[in-house]
C-alpha positions as semicolon CSV with decimal commas, in nm:
position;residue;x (nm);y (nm);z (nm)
1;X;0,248;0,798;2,026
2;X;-0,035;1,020;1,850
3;X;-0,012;1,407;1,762
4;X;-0,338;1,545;1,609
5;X;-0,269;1,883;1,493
6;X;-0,609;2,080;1,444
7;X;-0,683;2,511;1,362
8;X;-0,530;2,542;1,020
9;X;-0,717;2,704;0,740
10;X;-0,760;2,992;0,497
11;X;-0,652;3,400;0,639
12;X;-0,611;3,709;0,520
13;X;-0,292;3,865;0,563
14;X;-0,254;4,026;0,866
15;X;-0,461;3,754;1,008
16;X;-0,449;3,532;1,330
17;X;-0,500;3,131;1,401
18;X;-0,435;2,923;1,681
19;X;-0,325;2,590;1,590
20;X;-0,383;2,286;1,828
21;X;-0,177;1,972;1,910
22;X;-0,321;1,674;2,101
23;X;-0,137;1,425;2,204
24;X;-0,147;1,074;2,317
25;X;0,014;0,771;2,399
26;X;0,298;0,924;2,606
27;X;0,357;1,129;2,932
28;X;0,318;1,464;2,753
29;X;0,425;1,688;3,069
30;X;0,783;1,479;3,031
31;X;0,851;1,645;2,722
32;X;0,952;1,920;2,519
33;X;0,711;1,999;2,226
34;X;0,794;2,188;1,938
35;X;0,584;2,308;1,603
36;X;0,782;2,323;1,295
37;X;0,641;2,421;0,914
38;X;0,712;2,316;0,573
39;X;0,615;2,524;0,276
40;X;0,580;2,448;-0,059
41;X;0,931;2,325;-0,276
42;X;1,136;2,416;0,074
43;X;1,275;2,208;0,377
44;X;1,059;2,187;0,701
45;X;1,180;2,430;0,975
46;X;1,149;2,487;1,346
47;X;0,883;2,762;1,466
48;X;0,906;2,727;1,799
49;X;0,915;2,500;2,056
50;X;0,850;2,445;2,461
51;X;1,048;2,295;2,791
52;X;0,807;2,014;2,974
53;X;0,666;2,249;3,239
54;X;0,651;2,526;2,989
55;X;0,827;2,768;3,142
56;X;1,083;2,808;2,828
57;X;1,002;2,914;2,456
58;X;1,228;2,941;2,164
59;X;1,115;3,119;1,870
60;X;1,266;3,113;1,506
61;X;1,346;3,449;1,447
62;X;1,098;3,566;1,130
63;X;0,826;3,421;1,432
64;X;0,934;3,620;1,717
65;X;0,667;3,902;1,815
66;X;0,435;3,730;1,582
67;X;0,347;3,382;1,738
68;X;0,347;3,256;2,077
69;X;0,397;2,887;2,174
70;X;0,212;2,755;2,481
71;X;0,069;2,403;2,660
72;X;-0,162;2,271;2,866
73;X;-0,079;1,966;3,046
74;X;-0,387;1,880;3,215
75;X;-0,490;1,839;2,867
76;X;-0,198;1,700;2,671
77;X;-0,245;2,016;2,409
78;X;0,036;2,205;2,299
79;X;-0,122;2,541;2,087
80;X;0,044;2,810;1,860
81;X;-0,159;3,145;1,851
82;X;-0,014;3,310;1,528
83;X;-0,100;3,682;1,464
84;X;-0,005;3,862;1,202
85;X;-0,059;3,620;0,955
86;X;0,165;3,652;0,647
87;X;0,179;3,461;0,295
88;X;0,469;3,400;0,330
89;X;0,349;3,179;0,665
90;X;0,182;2,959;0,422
91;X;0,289;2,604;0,506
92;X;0,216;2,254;0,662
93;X;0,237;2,295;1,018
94;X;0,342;2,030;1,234
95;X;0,381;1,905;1,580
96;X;0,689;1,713;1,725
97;X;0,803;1,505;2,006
98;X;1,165;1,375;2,061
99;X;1,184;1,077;2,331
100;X;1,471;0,873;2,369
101;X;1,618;1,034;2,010
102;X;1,351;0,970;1,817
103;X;1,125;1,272;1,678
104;X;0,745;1,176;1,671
105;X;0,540;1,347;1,411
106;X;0,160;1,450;1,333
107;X;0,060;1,473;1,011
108;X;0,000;1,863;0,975
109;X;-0,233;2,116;0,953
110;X;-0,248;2,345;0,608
111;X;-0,229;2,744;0,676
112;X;-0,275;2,937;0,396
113;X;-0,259;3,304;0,414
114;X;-0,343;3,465;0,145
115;X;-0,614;3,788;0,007
């Protein structure tokens, strides 16, 4: 199992990114995928996540409005598109699998939002 998360960087506030997540090594369209963050000195925490097909998101609430979870199976990519961007979104992002119990991790992607 591989997740390659990709799009982070350096925004303004009130910015957007779209952060990728390939993945590999598994039937991706089997599973749910989920994005969670972890800033600085605090514990990591779910963003959002999506059912197999795709058809279901859940959304921490301080995301909702703000970022949108989506996939593409034909290309084993699960995306976030987050708009407006604040500091206190600065974290490590990552990208998670759970199969048979067992959460699969990438290593993250730094956003940093900040003037």
């Amino acid at each position: 199992v591989q997740l390659v998360e990709s799009g982070g960087g350096l925004v303004q506030p009130g910015g957007s990114l779209r952060l990728s997540c390939s993945a590999s090594g598994f039937t991706f369209s089997y599973y749910r995928m989920s994005w969670y963050r972890q800033a600085p000195g605090k514990e990591r925490e779910l963003v959002a996540a999506i059912s197999s097909g795709g058809s279901m998101t859940n959304y921490a609430d301080s995301m909702k409005g703000r970022f949108t979870i989506s996939r593409d199976n034909a290309k084993n990519t699960v995306y976030l598109q987050m708009n407006g961007l604040k500091p206190e979104d600065t974290a490590v992002y990552y990208c998670s699998a759970r199969m048979s119990g067992v959460d699969y991790w990438g290593k993250g992607t730094l956003v940093t939002v900040s003037s």
